[in-house]
N, C-alpha and C positions, 0 to 999 in steps of 0.2 A: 563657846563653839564646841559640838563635839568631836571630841579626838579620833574616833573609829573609821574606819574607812569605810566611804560612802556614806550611807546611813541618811538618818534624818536631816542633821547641818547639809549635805550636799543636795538634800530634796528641795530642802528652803531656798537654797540659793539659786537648783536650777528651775522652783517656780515663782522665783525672786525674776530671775533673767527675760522669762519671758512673759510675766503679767504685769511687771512694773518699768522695766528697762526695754525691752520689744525695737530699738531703735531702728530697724528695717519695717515693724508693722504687719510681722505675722502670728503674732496669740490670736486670732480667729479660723489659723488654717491649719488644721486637725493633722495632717501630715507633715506640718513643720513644728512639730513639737519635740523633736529636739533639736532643733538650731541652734540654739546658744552650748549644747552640751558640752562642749569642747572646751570650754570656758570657766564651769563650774569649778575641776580640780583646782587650778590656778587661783582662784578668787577662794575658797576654801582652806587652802594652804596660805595666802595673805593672811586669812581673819584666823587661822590659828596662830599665827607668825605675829602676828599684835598690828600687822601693819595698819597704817593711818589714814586716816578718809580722805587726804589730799593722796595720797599714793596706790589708793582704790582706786579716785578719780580717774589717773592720770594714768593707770592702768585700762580704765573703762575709755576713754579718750580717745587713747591709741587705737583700739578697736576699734570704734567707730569709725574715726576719720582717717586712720590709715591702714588699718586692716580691712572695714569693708568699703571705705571710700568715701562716707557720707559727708555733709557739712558740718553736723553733730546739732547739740543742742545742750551746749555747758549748763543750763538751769536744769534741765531735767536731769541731766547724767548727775550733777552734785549732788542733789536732791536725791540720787539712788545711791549713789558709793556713802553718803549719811547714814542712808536704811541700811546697806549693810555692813554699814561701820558698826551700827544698834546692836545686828544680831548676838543672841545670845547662846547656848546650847542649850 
């Protein structure tokens, strides 16, 4: 991951957030393109921190279902906090 502020690691991740993760269902709507933003540093600062894909999940989790309310959908979310357990810098 790269260490520098912002930069490429936080672009991957905030179009990580909303082409693969989307869990509200707005990557089609041009004006919600940054929705997730707020989210990026925090998941950035894990994957420099070594954190672990169960501790992405359960980070990505909370989000969903108790930050924006949803039911969620544990396959797909694990299935993402995997991808960005992957990334590399």
């Amino acid at each position: 991951m790269n260490m520098g502020q912002g930069g490429p690691a936080s672009a991957r991740i905030r179009e990580a957030l909303m082409h693969d993760w989307d869990p509200i269902g707005v990557r089609e709507i041009p004006e919600a393109a940054d929705e997730y933003d707020a989210y990026v540093a925090e998941l950035r600062a894990m994957l420099v921190q070594g954190r672990s894909e169960a501790e992405l999940f359960e980070y990505l989790w909370e989000l969903e279902t108790e930050h924006m309310g949803l039911q969620g959908d544990r396959i797909a979310t694990r299935a993402f906090a995997k991808q960005l357990a992957a990334m590399d810098g």
